[in-house]
N, C-alpha and C positions, 0 to 999 in steps of 0.2 A: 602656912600662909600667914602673913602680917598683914595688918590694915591700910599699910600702903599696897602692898601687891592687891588686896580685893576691888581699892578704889580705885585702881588701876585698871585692873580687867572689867571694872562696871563699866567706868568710865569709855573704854575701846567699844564693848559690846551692848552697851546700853541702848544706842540710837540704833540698831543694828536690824533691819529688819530678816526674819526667816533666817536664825539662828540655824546652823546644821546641830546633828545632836551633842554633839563635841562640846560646842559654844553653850551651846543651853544647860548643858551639866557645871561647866564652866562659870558662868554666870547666874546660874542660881544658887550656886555652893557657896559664891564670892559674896552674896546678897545674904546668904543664910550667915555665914560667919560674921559678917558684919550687922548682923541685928543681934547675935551671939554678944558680938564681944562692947557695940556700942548702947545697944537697945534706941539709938534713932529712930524716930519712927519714918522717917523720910525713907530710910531702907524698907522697912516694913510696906509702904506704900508703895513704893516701887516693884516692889517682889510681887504684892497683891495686885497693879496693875498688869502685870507681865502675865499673872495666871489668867487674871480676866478677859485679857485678848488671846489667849489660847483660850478660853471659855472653859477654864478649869475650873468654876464658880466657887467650889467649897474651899479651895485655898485660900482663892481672894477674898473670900470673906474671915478667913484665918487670919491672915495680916491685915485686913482693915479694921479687924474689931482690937489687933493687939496696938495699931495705932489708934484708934479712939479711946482705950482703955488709957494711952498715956494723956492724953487730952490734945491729940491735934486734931486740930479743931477741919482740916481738910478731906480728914476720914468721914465722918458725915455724909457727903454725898456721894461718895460711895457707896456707903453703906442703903442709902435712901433706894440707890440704883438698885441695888442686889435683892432690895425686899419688894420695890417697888414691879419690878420684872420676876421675879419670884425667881432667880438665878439659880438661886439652890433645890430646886423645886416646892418651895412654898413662896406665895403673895400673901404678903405681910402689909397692909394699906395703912394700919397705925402704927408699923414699926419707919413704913418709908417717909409718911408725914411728919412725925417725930425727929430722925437723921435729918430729912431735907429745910424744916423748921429749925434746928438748931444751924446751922448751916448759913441760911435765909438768913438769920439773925446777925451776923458776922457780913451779910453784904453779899453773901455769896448768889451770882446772877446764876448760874444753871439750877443750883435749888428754887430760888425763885418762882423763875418757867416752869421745873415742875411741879412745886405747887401750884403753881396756875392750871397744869395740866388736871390736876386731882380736884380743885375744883370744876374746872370743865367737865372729866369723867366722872363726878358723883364718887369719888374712890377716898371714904373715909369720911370725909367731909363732905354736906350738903351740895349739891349740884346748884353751879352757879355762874350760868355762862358772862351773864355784868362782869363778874368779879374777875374769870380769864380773861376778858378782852383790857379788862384795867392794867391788870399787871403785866401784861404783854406789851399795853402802847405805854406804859411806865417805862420797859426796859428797854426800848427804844432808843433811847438819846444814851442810853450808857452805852450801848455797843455798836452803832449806825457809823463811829469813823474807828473803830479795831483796826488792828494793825497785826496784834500776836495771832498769829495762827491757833491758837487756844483757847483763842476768845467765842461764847457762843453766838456772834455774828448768825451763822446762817443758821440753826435752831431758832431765833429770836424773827429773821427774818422771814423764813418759811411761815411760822407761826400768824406772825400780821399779813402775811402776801393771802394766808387761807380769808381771815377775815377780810381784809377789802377786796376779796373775788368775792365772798357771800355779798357785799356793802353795796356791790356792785360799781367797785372800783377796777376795771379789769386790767386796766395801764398803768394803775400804780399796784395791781397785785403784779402785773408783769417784770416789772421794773424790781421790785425786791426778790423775786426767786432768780432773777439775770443777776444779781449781784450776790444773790448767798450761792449761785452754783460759782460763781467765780472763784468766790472766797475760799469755799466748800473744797474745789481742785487742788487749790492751793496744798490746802492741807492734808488731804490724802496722797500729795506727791510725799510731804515726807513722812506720812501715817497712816497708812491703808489702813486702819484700824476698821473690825467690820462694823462696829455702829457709824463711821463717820459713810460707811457705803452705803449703809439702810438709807440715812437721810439724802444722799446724793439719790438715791434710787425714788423716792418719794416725791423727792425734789421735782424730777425730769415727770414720772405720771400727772404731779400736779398744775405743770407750768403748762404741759402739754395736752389738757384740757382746755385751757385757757386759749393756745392758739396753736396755729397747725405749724409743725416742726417745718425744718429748712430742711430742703431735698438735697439744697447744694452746701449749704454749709452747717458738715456734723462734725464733731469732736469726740472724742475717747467716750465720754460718759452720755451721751446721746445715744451710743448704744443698748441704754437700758431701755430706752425706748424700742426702736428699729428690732433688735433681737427678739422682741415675744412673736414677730410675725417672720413670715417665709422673706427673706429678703439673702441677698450678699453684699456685703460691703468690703472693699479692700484699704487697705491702706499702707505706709509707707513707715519702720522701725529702725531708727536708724540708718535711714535710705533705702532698704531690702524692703521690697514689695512681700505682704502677707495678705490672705484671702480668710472671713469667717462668714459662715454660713450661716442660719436659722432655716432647717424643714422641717415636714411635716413630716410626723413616723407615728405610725400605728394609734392616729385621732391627737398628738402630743407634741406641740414644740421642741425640738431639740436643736442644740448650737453645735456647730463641727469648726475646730479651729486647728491648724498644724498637726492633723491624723490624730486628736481627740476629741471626745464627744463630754456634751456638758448638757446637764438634764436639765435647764436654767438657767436663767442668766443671772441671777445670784450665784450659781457656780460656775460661771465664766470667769465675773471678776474676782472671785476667789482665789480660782484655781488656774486660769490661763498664762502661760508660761512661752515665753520663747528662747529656746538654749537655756533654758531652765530659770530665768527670770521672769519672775511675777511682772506682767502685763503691767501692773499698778506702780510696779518700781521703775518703769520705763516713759513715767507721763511725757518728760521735757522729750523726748526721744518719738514719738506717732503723731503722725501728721497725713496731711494729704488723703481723708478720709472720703473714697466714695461709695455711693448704693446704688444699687441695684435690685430695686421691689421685685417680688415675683405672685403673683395670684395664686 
């Protein structure tokens, strides 16, 4: 293999979602040669991203520590993630304040937020709700017109939409969680990534405290609502009519979609598939969603 053939095959398989296993030997070999032969640490980040969305955590922290060790400086909140959630199985609260602090320092907004979070949770540093809501409506105006699907838009928006529903702003909390799910969609069409679902998932419990869901007008991610209870909702993939259920079995919610069963609706959008495509890789494609509650 030569250095053009590896960035060749990253380059094909990189955006690639649900690698078969072929591909994924494929492009982690092309990823490993190329940290081999150039010691980029852009390689290294990429490889440790790749493990972390399989949630292979001790890898990704293999390659983000050997990119922090060369000094890129985007390792960091990486790194801040991995201690901060204890990925590896330890929470490390003054190794993630430390990553996300160096990070913060260089401008970096999702460090930021999470420091704001850690002062919020008392995690490390003194509990200190003033100081999350400061640097929350700080970050505001940096990311309120995003554009990049990469930008933390609706993490930032969520976050303020929480406080002016405590503020008791309920119109303008309504008004930023209708805009971070938008945004939010966006980017799980080309990145199902499962922390971008958590927040989607958070998203919809929280908006929908605030006001009662549309019976008649649901969309894809509206199901994380609708699916904890007994209902069926159909809708329309591609034009072909498909049917998903939520009943009741033995005291426990469970989802039945295309002759499988899903213990949750965390693993519906995980794992629901039609002709073997991931549900999530099919957003531009479902439409015409209707329900049908059941008691």
């Amino acid at each position: 293999m030569t250095i053009k053939e590896a960035q060749k095959i990253i380059s094909s398989l990189g955006g690639k979602n649900n690698l078969t296993d072929d591909e994924e030997f494929e492009y982690t070999e092309a990823l490993s040669f190329l940290i081999q032969e150039t010691a980029d640490p852009r390689y290294m980040m990429e490889l440790g991203g790749y493990y972390y969305g399989l949630r292979s955590f001790d890898l990704a922290l293999k390659y983000y520590d050997m990119a922090a060790e060369l000094g890129f400086e985007e390792a960091n909140e990486c790194l801040g993630y991995v201690w901060y959630y204890g990925r590896t199985g330890t929470k490390d609260y003054e190794k993630a304040f430390k990553y996300f602090s160096a990070a913060a320092e260089r401008g970096n907004i999702v460090a930021r937020y999470k420091i704001a979070d850690m002062y919020k949770n008392g995690y490390y540093v003194d509990k200190n709700y003033d100081k999350y809501k400061e640097i929350i409506r700080e970050l505001y105006p940096e990311v309120k017109d995003a554009t990049f699907l990469g930008e933390p838009l609706p993490e930032i928006f969520t976050r303020l939409a929480a406080i002016e529903a405590e503020e008791g702003n309920t119109a303008e909390a309504v008004n930023l969680y209708f805009r971070a799910k938008h945004f939010l969609a966006q980017r799980i069409m080309y990145n199902p990534f499962f922390g971008n679902l958590n927040i989607m998932k958070w998203l919809i419990e929280d908006l929908y405290k605030l006001i009662e869901p549309d019976h008649l007008e649901i969309d894809f991610f509206d199901l994380y609502y609708w699916l904890t209870k007994p209902c069926k909702i159909t809708f329309r993939a591609e034009g072909k009519k498909h049917e998903v259920s939520c009943v009741e079995e033995n005291g426990e919610n469970v989802i039945s979609f295309e002759g499988q069963w899903y213990r949750n609706v965390d693993d519906f959008f995980k794992k629901a598939t039609i002709d073997d495509t991931l549900l999530t890789d099919m957003l531009g494609y479902l439409d015409n969603f209707v329900l049908e509650e059941r008691g």
